[in-house]
N, C-alpha and C positions, 0 to 999 in steps of 0.2 A: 467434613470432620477430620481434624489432625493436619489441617491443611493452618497456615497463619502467612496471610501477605500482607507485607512490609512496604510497598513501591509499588505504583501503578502509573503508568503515560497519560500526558496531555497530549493534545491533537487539535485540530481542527480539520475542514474542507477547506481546502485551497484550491482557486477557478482563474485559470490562465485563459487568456480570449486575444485571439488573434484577425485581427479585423480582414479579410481579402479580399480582391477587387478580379476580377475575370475579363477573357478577350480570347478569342478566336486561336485555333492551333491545330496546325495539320499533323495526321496522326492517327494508329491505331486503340482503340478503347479497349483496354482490359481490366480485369476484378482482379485483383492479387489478395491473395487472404493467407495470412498466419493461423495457423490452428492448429487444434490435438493436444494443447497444453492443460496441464492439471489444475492451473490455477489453485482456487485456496483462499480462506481471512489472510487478508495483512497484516494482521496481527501476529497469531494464532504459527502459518503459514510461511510467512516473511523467509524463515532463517531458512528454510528446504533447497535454497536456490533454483526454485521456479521460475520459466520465464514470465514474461508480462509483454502479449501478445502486440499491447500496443507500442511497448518499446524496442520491441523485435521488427516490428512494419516502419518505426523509421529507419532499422539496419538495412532493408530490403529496399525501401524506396531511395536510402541514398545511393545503395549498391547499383539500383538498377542509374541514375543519375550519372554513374560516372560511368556506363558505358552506351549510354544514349542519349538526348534532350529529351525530358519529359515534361507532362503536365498534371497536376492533382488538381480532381475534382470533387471529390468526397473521400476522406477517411473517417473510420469508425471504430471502435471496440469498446465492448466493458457496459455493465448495469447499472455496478455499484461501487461508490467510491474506496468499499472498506473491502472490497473483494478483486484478486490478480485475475484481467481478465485471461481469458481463455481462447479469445477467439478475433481478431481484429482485420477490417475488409479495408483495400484503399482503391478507387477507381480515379484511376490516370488515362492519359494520352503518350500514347512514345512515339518518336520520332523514326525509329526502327524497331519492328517487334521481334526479330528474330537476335537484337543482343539485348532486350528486354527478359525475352525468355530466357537466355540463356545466362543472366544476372540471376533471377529468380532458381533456375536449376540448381548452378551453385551454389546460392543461400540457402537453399534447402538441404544440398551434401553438408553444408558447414551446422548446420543449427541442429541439423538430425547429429552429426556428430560431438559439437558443442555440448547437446541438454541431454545424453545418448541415457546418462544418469540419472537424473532430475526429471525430464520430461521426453522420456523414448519414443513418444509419438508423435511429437513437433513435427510439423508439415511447412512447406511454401507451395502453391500454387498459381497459375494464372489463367483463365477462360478470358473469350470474348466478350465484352459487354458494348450494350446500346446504351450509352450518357443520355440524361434527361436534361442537363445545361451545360453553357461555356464551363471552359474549364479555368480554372486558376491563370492568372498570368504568370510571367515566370518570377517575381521578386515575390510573390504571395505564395507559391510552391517554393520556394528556397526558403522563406522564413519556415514555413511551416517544416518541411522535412528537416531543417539545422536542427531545429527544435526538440524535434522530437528524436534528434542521435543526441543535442547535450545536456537535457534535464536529468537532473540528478532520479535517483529510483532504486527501490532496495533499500537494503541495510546501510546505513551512513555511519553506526558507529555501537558498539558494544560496551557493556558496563563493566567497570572497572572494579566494582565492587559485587555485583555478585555473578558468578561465571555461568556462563550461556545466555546470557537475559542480553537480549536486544535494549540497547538505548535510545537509538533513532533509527527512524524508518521511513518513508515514504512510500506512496503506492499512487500509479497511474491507471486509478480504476475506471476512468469515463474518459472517453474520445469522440466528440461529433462533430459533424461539419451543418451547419444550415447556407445559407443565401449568401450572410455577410462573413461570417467568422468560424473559424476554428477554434472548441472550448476544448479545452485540458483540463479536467477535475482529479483532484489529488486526497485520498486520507493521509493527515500527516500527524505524525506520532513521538514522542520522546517522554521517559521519563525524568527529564532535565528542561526544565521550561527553558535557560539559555540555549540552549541548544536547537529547542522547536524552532524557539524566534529566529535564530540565526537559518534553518533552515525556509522559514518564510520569506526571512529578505532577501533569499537565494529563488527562489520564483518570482517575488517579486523585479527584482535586477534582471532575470532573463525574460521575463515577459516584456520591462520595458527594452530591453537592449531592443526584442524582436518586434518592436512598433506597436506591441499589445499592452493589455492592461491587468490589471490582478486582482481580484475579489475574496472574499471567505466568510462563511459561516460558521455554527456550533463550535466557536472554539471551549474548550475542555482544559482545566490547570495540571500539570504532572506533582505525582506524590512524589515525591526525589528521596531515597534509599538516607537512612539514620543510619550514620554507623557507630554511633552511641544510643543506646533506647534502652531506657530503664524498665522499661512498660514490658520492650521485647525480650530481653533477659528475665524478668517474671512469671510471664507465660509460659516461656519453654519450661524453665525449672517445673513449675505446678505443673503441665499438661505430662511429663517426664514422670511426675511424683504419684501423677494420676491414674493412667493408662501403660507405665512401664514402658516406655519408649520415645525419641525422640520426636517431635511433632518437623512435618515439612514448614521449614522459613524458604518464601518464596516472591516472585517479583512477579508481576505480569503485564505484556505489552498491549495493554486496552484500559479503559478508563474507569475508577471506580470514584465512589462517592469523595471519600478519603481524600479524593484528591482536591476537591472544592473544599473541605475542611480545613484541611490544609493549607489552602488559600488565605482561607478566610482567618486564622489563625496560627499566624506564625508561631515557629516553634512547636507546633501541636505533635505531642509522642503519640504515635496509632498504630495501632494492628488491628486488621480486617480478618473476621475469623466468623466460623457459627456451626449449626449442623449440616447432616448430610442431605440432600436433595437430591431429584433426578428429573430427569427431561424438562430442566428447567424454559421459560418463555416458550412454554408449550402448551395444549392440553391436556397432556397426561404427566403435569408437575406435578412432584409426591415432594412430602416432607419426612424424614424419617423420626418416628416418634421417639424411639429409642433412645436415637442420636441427639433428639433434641433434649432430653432428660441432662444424659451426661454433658451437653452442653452447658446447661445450667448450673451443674454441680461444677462444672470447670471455671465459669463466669465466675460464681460466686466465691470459691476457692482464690482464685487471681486479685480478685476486690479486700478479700480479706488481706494477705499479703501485700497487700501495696497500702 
């Protein structure tokens, strides 16, 4: 209640797949893992400057690369596409394990220093590990590690129109490796549909530069911010005339209905408004009765006036 959103993000899943092939490599087998990061929605989360475990493991795998010949046999991090993961594993081969170590040491002094704000308990690590198959050959480890230091990730652009709201965003919530291929899964966000797009054929373009292919699901339209709205100058006035105070106008970086509306209806003036609730998508959702009363007298107030 007293809340009115004006803007909400399109998105979809975007799945980068990169095909590998394996061969033989003399070498010691170690686990490297990124972790202790806070992660967080991508939505929600995004702007805290959190790291995102799986983009920190290609900092670490390229670092260790240039002070040794390695090989990648499985990298891993992340559940969910709409969540920064927390914690991402990569198990290689190195050519020398003692400037492998000592790559990983220093990415740990830098990234503990780097996130000292953001994420104080960022870690790098390496243990011994027993490989259960060949490992990558080396042009299937070189796509995969470029890869994963030049995808885009994070905030990619803020709104011009209303201040602190995230415009575009990406998140690299899913990393696996199976037999054939390394998948990249992405929630991708904007509430500027040219922009989302434009950031899709930016995956798409490096998925093919890197011999892979690009897929997507549940895509989602962006509400994109009215900075004329008859509707939205109404509201405020009555909710102002109603309650004695200004009502919050706001944007939010996740998807609401509004935003297929919208689609479906160019031109359509909306604001997304109601009563108060609590632990919603729960089982202990309440609806506030109260709230919902003065909602109605506010609806109906607002309809009259227009």
């Amino acid at each position: 209640e007293g809340v009115a959103t004006v803007s909400c993000a399109g998105g979809n899943v975007s799945v980068c797949t990169l095909p590998v092939t394996h061969a033989p490599f003399s070498g010691t087998a170690l686990t490297v893992t990124v972790g202790g990061l806070l992660g967080g929605h991508s939505g929600a989360e995004i702007d805290k400057g959190r790291g995102n475990a799986n983009l920190l493991m290609g900092r670490v795998l390229y670092a260790i690369s240039e002070r040794t010949p390695l090989r990648l046999i499985s990298v891993g991090g992340g559940l969910k596409d709409n969540a920064i993961p927390r914690e991402s594993r990569a198990v290689i081969m190195a050519a020398d394990t003692a400037a492998a170590q000592a790559a990983i040491s220093d990415m740990d002094a830098a990234l503990r220093h780097e996130y000292a704000a953001a994420d104080p308990d960022v870690f790098v690590r390496a243990e011994t590990a027993q490989p259960q198959q060949l490992p990558m050959d080396e042009a299937s480890t070189q796509r995969a590690v470029c890869m994963l230091c030049c995808l885009p990730n994070g905030i990619q652009a803020m709104s011009r129109d209303i201040p602190g709201l995230v415009q575009t965003s990406l998140n690299l919530g899913i990393l696996t490796t199976d037999a054939d291929a390394v998948r990249l899964t992405f929630s991708v966000r904007s509430s500027v549909n040219r922009e989302k797009f434009g950031l899709i054929d930016q995956l798409k373009a490096l998925a093919a530069r890197f011999g892979g292919s690009y897929s997507e699901s549940g895509e989602y339209p962006a509400w994109e911010y009215q900075k004329d709205s008859r509707l939205r100058e109404v509201m405020v006035e009555v909710f102002e005339a109603q309650y004695g105070r200004k009502p919050v106008v706001e944007a939010i970086h996740a998807g609401l209905e509004c935003g297929i509306f919208s689609d479906r209806l160019p031109g359509l003036d909306a604001v997304s408004f109601g009563p108060q609730m609590h632990d919603i998508h729960t089982s202990r959702e309440k609806l506030d009765i109260a709230s919902t009363a003065r909602t109605w007298e506010y609806l109906v107030a607002v309809l009259e006036r227009l």
